[in-house]
C-alpha positions in Angstrom: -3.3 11.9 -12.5 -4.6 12.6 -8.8 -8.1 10.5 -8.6 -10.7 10.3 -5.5 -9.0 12.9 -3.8 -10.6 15.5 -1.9 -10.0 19.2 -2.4 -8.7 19.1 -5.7 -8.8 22.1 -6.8 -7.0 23.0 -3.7 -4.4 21.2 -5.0 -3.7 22.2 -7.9 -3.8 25.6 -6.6 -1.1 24.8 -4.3 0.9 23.2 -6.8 4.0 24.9 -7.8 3.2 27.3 -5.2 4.8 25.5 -1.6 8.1 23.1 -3.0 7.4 21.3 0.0 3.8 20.2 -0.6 4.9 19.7 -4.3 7.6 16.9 -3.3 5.3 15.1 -0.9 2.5 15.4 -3.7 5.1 14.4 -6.5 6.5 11.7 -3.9 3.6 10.1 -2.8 1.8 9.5 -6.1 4.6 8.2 -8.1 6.1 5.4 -5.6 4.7 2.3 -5.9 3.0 1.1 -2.3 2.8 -3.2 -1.9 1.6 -4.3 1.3 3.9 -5.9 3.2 4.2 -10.2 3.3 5.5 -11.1 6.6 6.9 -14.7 7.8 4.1 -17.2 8.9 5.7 -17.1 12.7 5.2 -13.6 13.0 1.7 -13.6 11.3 0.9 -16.2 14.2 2.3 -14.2 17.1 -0.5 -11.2 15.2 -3.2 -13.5 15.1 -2.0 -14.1 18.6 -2.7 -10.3 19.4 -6.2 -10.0 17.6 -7.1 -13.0 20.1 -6.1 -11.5 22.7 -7.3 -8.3 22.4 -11.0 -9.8 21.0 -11.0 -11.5 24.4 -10.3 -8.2 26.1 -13.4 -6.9 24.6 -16.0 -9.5 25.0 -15.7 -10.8 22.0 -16.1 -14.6 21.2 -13.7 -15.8 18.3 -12.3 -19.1 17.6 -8.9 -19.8 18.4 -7.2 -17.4 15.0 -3.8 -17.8 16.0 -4.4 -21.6 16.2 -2.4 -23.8 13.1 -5.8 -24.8 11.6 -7.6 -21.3 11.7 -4.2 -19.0 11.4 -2.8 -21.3 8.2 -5.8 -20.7 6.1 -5.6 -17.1 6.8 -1.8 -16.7 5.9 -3.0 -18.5 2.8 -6.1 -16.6 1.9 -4.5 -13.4 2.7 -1.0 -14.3 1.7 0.7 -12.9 5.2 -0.8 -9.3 4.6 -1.8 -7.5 7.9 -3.9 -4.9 6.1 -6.3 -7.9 4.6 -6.3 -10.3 7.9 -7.3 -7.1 10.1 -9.9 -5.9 7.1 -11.4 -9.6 7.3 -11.6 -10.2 11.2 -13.5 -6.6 11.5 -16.2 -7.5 8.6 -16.3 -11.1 10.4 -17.2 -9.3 13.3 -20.8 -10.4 13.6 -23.7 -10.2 17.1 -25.5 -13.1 18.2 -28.0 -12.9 20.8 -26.3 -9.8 22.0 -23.2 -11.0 22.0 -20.8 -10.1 19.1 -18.4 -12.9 17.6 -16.5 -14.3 14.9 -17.1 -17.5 13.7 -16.1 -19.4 11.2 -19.1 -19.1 9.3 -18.5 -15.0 9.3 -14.7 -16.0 8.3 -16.1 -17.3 5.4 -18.5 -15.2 4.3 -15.9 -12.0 5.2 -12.8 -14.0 2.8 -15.7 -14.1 0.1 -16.9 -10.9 0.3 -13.8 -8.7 0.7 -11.4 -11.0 -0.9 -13.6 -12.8 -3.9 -11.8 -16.0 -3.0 -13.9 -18.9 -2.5 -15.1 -20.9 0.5 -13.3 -23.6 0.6 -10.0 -23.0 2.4 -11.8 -23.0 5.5 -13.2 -26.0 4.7 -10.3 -27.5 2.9 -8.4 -30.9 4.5 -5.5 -29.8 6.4 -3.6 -31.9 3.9 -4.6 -28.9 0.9 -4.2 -26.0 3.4 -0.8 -27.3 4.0 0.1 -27.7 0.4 -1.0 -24.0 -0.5 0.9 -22.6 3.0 4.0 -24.2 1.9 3.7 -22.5 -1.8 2.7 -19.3 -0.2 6.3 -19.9 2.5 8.1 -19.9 -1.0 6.5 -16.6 -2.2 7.5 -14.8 0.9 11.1 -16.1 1.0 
């Protein structure tokens, strides 16, 4: 079943017709895709990245590769790229001309996108820590 694709009928014109296009077609729908977990040291050095590159642009973010903000995210994301990047950009937010991520927008972003609730990034370390050392195990 090929759903939300565009030029369908395309498709199954070309079907059968090219053994190349059939394999990748065949190939493509029936593997499974996961996004990747990566280890929390690597997820930091990322985070590290995003900062940098924010900075590059003007934009005003809190510190995301910091333990406080980047633990939370490896939790609420559970070390997926894809979801961290997909949660800083609808973050992204503009203040008296400026643009910025807050916290505030972290929230709201993790919320929206993700349907997880609020509190992680108001959590105590103590319960941050807890869930980051359950989420370490998953990975492993």
């Amino acid at each position: 079943m090929i759903c939300g694709m565009p030029n369908l009928k395309i498709i199954h014109t070309v079907i059968g017709k090219n053994e190349n296009f059939t394999k990748q077609l065949v190939r493509r729908s029936y593997n499974m895709h996961h996004l990747r977990t990566i280890p929390e040291n690597e997820y930091r050095s990322i985070l590290k990245a995003y900062d940098d590159f924010l900075i590059l642009k003007g934009v005003e973010t809190p510190k995301l590769h910091s333990n406080e903000i980047a633990s939370r995210f490896y939790v609420i994301t559970r070390g997926q790229i894809a979801l961290t990047s997909e949660l800083i950009q609808y973050a992204l937010t503009e203040q008296s001309n400026r643009i910025i991520v807050s916290l505030e927008s972290l929230i709201k972003a993790a919320h929206v996108l993700l349907g997880k609730d609020n509190s992680i990034f108001s959590d105590h370390n103590s319960i941050v820590q807890k869930l980051l050392k359950e989420v370490n195990r998953e990975v492993a």
